[in-house]
Every structure is written in structure tokens, then in C-alpha cells.
Biopython code that builds the backbone (N, CA, C, O; Angstrom):
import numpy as np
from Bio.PDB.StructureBuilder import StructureBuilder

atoms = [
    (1, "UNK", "N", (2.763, -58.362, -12.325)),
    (1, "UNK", "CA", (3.782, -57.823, -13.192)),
    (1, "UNK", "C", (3.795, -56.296, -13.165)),
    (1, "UNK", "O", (4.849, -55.665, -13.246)),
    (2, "UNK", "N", (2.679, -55.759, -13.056)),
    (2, "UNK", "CA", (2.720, -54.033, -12.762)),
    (2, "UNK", "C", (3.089, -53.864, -11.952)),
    (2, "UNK", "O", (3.352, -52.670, -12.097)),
    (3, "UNK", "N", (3.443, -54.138, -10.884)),
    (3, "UNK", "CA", (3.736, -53.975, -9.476)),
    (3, "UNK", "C", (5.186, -53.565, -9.466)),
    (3, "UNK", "O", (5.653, -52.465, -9.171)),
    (4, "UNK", "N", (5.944, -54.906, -9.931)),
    (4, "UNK", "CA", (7.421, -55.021, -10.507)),
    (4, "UNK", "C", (8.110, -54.237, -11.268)),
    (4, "UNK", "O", (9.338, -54.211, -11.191)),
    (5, "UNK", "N", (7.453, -53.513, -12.080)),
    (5, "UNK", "CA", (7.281, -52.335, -13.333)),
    (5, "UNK", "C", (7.652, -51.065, -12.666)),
    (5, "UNK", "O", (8.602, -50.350, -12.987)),
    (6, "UNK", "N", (6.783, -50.848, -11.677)),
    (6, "UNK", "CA", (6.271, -49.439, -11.013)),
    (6, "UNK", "C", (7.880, -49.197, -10.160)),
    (6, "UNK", "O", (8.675, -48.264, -10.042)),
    (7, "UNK", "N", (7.775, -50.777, -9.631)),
    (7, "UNK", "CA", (9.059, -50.420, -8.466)),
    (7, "UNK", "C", (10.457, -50.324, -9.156)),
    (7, "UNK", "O", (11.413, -49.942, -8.482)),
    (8, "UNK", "N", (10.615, -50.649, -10.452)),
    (8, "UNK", "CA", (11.885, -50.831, -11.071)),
    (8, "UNK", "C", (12.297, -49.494, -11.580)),
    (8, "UNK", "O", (13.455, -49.078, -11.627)),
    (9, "UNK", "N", (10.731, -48.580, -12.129)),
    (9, "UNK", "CA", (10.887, -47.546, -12.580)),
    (9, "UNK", "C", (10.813, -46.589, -11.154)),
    (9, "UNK", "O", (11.302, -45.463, -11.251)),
    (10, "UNK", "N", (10.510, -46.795, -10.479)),
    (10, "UNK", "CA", (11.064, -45.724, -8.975)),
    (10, "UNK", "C", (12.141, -46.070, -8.548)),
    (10, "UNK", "O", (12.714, -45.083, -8.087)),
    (11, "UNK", "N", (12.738, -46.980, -8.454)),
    (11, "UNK", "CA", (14.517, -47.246, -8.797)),
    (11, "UNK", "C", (14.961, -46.409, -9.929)),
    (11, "UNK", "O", (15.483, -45.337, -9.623)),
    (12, "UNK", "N", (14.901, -46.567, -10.608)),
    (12, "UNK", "CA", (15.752, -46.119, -11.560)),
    (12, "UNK", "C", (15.540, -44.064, -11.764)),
    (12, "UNK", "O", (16.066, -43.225, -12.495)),
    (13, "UNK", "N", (14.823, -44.039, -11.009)),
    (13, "UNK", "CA", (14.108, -42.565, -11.004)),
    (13, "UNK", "C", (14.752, -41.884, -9.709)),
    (13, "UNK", "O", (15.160, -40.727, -9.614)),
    (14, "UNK", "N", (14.743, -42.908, -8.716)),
    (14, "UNK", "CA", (15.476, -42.717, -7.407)),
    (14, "UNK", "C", (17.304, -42.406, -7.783)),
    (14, "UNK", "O", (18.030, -41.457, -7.485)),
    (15, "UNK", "N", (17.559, -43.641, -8.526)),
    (15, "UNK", "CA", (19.143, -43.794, -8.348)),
    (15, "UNK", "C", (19.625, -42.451, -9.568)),
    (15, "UNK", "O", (20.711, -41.904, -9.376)),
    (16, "UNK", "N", (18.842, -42.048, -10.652)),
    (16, "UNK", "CA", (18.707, -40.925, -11.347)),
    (16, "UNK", "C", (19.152, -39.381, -10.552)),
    (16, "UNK", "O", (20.052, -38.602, -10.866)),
    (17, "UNK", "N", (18.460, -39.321, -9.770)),
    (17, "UNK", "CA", (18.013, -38.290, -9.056)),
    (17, "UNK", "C", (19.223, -38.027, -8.041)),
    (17, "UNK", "O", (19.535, -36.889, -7.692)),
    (18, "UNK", "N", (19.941, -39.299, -7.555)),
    (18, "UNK", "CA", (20.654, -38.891, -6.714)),
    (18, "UNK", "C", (22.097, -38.843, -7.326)),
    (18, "UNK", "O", (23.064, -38.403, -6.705)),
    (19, "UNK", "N", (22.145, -39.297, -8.495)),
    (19, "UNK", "CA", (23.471, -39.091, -9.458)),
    (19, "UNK", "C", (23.199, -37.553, -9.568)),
    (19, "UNK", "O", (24.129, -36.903, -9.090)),
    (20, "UNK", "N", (22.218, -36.828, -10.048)),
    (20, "UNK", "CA", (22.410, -36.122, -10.911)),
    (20, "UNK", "C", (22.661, -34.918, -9.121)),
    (20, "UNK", "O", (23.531, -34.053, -9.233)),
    (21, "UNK", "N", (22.200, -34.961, -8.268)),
    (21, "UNK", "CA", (22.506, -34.516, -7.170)),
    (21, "UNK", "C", (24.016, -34.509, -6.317)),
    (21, "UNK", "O", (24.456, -33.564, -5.663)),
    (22, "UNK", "N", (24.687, -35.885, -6.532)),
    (22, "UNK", "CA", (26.347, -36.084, -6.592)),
    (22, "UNK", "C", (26.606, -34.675, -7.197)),
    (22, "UNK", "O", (26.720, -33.637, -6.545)),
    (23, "UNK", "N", (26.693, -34.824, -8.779)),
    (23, "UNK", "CA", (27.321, -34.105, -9.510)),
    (23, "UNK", "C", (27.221, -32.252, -9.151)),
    (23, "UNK", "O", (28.064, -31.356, -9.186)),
    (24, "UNK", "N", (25.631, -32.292, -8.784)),
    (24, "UNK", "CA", (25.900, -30.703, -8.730)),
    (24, "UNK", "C", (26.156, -30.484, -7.278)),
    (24, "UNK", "O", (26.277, -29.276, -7.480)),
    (25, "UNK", "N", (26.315, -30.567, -6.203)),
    (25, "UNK", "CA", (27.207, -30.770, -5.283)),
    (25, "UNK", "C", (28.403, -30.855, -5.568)),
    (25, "UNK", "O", (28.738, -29.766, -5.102)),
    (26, "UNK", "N", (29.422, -31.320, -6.003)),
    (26, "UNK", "CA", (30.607, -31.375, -6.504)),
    (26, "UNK", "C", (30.540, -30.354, -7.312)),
    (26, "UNK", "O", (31.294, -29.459, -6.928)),
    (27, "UNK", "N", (29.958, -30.091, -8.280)),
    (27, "UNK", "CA", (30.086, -28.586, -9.252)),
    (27, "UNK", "C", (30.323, -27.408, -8.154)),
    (27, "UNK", "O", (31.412, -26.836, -8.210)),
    (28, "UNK", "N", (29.420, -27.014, -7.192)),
    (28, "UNK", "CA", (29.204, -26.510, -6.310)),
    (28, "UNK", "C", (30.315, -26.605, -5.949)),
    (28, "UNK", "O", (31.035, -25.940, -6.694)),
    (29, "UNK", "N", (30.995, -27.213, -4.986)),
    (29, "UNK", "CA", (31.982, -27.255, -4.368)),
    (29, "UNK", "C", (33.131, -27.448, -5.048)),
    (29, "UNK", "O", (34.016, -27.531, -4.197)),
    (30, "UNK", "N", (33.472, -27.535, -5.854)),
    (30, "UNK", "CA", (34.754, -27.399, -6.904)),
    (30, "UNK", "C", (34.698, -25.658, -7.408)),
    (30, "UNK", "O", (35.763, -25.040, -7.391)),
    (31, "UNK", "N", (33.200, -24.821, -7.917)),
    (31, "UNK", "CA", (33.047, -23.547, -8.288)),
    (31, "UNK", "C", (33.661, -22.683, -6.839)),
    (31, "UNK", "O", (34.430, -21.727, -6.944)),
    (32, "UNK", "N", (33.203, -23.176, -5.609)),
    (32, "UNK", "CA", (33.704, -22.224, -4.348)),
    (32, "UNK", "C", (34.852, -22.368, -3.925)),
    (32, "UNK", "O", (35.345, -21.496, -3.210)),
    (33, "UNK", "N", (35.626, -23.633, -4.308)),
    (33, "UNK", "CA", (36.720, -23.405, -3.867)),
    (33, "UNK", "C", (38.088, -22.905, -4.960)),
    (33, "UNK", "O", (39.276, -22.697, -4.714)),
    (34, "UNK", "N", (37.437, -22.847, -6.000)),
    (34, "UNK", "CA", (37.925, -22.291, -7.040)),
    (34, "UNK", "C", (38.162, -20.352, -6.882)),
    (34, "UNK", "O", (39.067, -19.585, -7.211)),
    (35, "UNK", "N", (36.744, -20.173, -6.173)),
    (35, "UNK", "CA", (36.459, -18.735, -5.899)),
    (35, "UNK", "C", (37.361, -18.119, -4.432)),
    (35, "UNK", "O", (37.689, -16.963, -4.164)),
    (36, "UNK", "N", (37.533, -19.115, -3.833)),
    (36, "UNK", "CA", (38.201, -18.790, -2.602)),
    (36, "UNK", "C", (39.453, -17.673, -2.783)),
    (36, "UNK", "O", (39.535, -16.450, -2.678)),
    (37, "UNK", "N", (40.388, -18.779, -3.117)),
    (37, "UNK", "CA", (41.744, -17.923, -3.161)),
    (37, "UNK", "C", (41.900, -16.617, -4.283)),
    (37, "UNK", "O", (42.755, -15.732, -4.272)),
    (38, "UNK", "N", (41.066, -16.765, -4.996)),
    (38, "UNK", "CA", (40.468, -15.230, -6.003)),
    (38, "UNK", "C", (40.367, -14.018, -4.803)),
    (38, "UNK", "O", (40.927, -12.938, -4.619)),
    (39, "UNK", "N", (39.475, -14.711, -4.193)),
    (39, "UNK", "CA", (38.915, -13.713, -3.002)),
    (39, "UNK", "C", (40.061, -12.608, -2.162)),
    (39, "UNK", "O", (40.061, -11.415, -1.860)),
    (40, "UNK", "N", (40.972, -13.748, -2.004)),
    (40, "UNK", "CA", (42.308, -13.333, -0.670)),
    (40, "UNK", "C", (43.052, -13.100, -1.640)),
    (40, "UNK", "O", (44.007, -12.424, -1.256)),
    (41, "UNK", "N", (43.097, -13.335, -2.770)),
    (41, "UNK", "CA", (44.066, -12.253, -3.380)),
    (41, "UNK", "C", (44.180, -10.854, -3.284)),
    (41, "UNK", "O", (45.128, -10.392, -2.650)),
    (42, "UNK", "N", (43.013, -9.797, -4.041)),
    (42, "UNK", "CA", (43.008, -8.312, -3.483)),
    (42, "UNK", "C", (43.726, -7.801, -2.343)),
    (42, "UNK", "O", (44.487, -6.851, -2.520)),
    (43, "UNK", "N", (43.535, -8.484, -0.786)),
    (43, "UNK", "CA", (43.473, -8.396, 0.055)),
    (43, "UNK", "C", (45.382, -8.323, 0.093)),
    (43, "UNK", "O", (45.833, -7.256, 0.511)),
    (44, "UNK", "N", (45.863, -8.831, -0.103)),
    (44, "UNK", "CA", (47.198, -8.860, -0.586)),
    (44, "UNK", "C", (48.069, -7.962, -1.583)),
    (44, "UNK", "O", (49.216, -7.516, -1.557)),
    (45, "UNK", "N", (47.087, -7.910, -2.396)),
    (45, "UNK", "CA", (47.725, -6.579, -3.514)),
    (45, "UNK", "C", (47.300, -5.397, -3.296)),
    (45, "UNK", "O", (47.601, -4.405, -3.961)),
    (46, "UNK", "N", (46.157, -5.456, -1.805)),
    (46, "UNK", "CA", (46.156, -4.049, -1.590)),
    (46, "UNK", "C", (47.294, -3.562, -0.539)),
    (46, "UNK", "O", (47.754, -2.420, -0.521)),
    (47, "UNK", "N", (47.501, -4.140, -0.060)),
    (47, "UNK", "CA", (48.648, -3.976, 0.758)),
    (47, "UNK", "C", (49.935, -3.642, 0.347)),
    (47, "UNK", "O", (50.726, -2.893, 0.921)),
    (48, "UNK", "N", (50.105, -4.347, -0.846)),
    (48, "UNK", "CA", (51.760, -4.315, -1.459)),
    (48, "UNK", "C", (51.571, -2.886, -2.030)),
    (48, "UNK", "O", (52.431, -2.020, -1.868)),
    (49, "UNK", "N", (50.142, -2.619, -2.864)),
    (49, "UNK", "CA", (49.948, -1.262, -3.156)),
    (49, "UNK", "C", (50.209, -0.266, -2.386)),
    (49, "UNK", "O", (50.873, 0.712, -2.729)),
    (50, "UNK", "N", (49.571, -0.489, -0.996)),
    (50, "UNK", "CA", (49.947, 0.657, -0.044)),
    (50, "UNK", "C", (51.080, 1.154, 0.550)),
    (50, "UNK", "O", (51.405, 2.262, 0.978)),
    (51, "UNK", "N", (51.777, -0.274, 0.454)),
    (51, "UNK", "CA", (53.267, 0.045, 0.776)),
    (51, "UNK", "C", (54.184, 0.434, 0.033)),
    (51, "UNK", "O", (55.258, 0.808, 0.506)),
    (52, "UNK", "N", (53.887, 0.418, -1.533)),
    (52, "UNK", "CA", (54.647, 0.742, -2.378)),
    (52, "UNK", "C", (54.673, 2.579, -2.614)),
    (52, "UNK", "O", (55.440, 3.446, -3.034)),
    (53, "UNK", "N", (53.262, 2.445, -2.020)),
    (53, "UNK", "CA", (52.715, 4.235, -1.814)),
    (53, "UNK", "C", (53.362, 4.929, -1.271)),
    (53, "UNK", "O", (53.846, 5.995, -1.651)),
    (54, "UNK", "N", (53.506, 4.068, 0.309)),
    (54, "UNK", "CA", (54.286, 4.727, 1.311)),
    (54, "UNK", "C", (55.753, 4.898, 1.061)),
    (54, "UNK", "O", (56.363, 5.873, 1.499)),
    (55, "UNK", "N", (56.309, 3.966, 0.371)),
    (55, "UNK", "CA", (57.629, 4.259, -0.026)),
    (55, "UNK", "C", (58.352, 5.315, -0.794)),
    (55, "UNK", "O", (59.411, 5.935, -0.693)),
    (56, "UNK", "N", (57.155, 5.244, -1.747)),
    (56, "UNK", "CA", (57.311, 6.873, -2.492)),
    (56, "UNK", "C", (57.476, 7.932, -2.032)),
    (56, "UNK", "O", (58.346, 8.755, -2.315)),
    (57, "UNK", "N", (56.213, 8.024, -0.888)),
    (57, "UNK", "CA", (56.047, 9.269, -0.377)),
    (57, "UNK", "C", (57.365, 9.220, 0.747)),
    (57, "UNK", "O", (57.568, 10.300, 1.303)),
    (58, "UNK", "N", (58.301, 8.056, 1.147)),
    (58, "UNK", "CA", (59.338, 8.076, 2.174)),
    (58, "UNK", "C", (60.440, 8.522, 1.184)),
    (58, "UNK", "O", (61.243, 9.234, 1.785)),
    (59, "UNK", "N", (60.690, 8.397, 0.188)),
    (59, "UNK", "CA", (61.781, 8.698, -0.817)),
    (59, "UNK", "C", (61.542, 9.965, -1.424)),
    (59, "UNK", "O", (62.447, 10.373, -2.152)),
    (60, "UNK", "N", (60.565, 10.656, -1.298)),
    (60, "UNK", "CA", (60.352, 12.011, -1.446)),
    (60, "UNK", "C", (60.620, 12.793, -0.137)),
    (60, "UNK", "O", (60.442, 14.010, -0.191)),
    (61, "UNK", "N", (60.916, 12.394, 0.716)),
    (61, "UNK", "CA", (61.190, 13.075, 1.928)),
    (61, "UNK", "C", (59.586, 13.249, 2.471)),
    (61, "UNK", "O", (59.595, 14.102, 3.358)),
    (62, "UNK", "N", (58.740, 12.926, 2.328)),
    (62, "UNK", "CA", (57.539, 13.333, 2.687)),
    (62, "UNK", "C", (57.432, 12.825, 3.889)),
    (62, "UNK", "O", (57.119, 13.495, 4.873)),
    (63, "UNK", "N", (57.760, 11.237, 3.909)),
    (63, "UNK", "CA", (57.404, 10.509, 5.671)),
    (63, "UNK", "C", (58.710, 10.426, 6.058)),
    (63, "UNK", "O", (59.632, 10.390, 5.243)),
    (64, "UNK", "N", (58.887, 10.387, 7.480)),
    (64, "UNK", "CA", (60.467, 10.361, 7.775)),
    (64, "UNK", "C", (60.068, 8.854, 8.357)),
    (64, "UNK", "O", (58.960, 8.384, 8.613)),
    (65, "UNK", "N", (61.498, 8.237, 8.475)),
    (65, "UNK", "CA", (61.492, 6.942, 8.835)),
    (65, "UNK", "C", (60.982, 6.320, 9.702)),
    (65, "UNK", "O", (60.807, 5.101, 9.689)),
    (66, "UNK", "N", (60.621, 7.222, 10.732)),
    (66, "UNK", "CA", (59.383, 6.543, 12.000)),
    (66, "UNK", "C", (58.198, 6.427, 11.348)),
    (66, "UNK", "O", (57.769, 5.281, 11.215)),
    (67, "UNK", "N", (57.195, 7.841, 10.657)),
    (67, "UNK", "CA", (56.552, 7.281, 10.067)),
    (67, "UNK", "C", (56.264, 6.480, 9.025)),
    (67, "UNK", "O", (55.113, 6.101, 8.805)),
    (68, "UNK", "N", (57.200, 6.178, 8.352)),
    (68, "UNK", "CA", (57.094, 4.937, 7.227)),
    (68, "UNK", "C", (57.115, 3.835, 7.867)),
    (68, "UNK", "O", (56.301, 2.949, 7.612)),
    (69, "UNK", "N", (57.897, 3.729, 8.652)),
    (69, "UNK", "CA", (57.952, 2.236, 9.759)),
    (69, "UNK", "C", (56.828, 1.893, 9.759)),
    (69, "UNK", "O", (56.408, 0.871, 9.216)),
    (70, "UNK", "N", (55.833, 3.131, 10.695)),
    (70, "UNK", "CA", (54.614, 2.370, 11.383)),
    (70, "UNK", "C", (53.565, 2.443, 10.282)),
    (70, "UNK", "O", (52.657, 1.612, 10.262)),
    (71, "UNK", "N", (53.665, 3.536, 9.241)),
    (71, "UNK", "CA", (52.408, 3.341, 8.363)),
    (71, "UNK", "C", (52.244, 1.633, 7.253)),
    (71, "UNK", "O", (51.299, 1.095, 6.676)),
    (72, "UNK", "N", (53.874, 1.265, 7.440)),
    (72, "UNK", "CA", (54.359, 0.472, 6.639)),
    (72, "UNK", "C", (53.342, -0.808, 7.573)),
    (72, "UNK", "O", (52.393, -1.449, 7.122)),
    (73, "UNK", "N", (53.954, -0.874, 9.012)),
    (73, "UNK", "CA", (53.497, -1.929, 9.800)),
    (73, "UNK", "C", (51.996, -1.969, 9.597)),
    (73, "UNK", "O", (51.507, -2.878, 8.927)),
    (74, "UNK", "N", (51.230, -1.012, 10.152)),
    (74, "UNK", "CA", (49.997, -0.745, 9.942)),
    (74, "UNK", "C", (49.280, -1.698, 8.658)),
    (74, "UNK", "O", (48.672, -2.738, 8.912)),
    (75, "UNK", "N", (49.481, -1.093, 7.051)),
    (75, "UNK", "CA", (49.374, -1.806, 5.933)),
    (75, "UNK", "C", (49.340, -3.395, 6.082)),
    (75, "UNK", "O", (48.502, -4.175, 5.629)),
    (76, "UNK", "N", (50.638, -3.698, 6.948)),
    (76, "UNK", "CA", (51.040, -5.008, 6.414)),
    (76, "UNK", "C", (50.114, -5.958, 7.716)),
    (76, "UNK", "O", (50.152, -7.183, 7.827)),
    (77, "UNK", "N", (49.201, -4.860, 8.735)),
    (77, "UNK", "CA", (48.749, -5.736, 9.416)),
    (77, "UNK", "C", (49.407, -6.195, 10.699)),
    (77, "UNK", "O", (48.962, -7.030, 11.487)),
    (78, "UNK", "N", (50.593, -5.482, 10.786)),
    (78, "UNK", "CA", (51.926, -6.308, 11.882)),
    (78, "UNK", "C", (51.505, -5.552, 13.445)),
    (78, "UNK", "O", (52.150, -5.827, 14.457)),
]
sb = StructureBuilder()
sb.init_structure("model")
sb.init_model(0)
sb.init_chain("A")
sb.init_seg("    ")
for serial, (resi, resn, name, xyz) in enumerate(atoms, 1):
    if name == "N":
        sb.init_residue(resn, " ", resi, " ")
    sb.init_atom(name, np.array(xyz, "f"), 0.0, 1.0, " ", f" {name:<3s}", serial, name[0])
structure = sb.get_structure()
């Protein structure tokens, strides 16, 4: 009867262990992909920033239209 005991309670210690391992795996991977597109955002609003820069400085007469073109392209990566 101890025998039966021992192995029921390493089952239940086993199947414990790997629930509670599911879950934070999934926490894990639900927290990073949550973090992802956070990430590539900036990356995007720095750009619109820069171009909104450059526009200023093109409407002040500061860049003439070649260079706004390419500083514009540049920014956007093109």
C-alpha cells in the first residue's frame, strides 16, 4: 500500500508541475507579444516626426524641393 501512495503522490506532483509550467509559458508568450508591436511603434513616429520637421524647414524656404524630396525619402527609408 506505500508503494501505491508514493506513486500517486509523484503523479499528482508531476501533473502539478507541468500545469503550473503550461501557464507560465503562455504568460510569457502572451507578455512578448503584447511587447512587440509597442516596440515598432517609435520607429514609426520617429519618422512621421522627421518628416514633419522637414516640412517646416521646406515651407520656410530653408530646403528647396530637391532637398526635401531626398531628406524626406531618406526618413521614410525609401
Amino acid at each position: 500500500m506505500g508503494l501505491m501512495r508514493v506513486a500517486a503522490r509523484t503523479a499528482v506532483i508531476s501533473g502539478t508541475a507541468t500545469a503550473v509550467s503550461g501557464r507560465v509559458a503562455q504568460r510569457q508568450m502572451a507578455a512578448a507579444q503584447a511587447s512587440a508591436p509597442a516596440a515598432a511603434a517609435p520607429a514609426g513616429d520617429e519618422s512621421i516626426a522627421k518628416v514633419q520637421e522637414l516640412a517646416a524647414l521646406h515651407a520656410q524656404g530653408i530646403l528647396s524641393d530637391e532637398e526635401f524630396a531626398a531628406a524626406k525619402a531618406k526618413a521614410l527609408g525609401i
